[in-house]
C-alpha positions, 0 to 999 in steps of 0.5 A, spaced: 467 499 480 467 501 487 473 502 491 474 504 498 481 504 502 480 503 509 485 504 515 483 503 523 484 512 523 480 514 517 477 513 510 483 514 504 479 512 499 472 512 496 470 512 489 469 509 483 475 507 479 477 502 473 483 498 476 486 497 483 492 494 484 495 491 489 500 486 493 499 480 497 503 476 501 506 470 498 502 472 491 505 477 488 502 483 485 494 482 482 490 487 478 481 487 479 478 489 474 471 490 474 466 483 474 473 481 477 472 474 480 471 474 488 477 474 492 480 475 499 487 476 500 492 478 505 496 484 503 504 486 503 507 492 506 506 495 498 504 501 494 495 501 493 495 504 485 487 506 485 486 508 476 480 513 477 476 517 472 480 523 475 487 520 474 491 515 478 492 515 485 497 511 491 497 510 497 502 507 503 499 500 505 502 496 510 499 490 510 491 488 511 487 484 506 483 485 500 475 483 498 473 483 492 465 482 490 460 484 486 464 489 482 467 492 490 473 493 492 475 493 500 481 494 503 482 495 510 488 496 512 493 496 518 496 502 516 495 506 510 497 513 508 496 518 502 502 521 500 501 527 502 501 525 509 507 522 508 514 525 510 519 524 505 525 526 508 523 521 515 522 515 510 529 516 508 532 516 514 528 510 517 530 507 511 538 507 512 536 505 520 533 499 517 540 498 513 545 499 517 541 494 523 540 489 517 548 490 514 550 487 523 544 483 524 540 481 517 535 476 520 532 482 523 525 481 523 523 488 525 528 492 521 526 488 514 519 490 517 521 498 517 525 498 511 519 494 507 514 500 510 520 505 508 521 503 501 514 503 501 513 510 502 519 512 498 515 510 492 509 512 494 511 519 496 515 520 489 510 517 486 506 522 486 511 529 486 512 525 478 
């Protein structure tokens, strides 16, 4: 099936691939396979896992939606990045900012919101140094 990843700053991905998998808000985690039903979802801030011919690929996307149809994939991101153009050692330290604002003030939105995306690029960017 055809698959393209799309932030407002650039094409990510374009290709063929035989999974992708993704998070949506409120819904969990759900695969598309080819001849996949349509579908059109709201994404969480979460790991885009991409299974190509060439091997599996992961992209940080931090919310945006999801349409499938016809044997397509599109998703249009707010915010998307390779892992290659994610620095690993600023995600930790956003992460542990996010941390120490939630231990005196756990309801705040914005920093659960900067510890999803830090989390989120953590895995991605481990994810691929293997």
């Amino acid at each position: 099936m055809e698959v393209q990843l799309v932030s407002p700053e650039q094409v990510l991905y374009t290709g063929e691939a035989d999974m992708v998998v993704a998070r949506t808000l409120g819904g969990g985690e759900i695969a598309f396979l080819r001849d996949h039903a349509p579908f059109i979802g709201a994404l969480d801030a979460a790991p885009v896992r991409v299974a190509a011919p060439e091997g599996e690929r992961q992209f940080a996307v931090h919310g945006g939606f999801v349409e499938v149809s016809a044997n397509r994939v599109i998703i249009l991101s707010d915010v998307a990045e390779t892992p290659e153009a994610i620095d690993l050692e600023r995600a930790f330290l956003a992460k542990s900012r996010a941390e120490e604002i939630l231990r005196g003030q756990p309801d705040d939105y914005d920093a659960s919101i900067a510890l999803q995306r830090a989390e989120t690029r953590i895995a991605v960017a481990r994810a691929h140094q293997g």
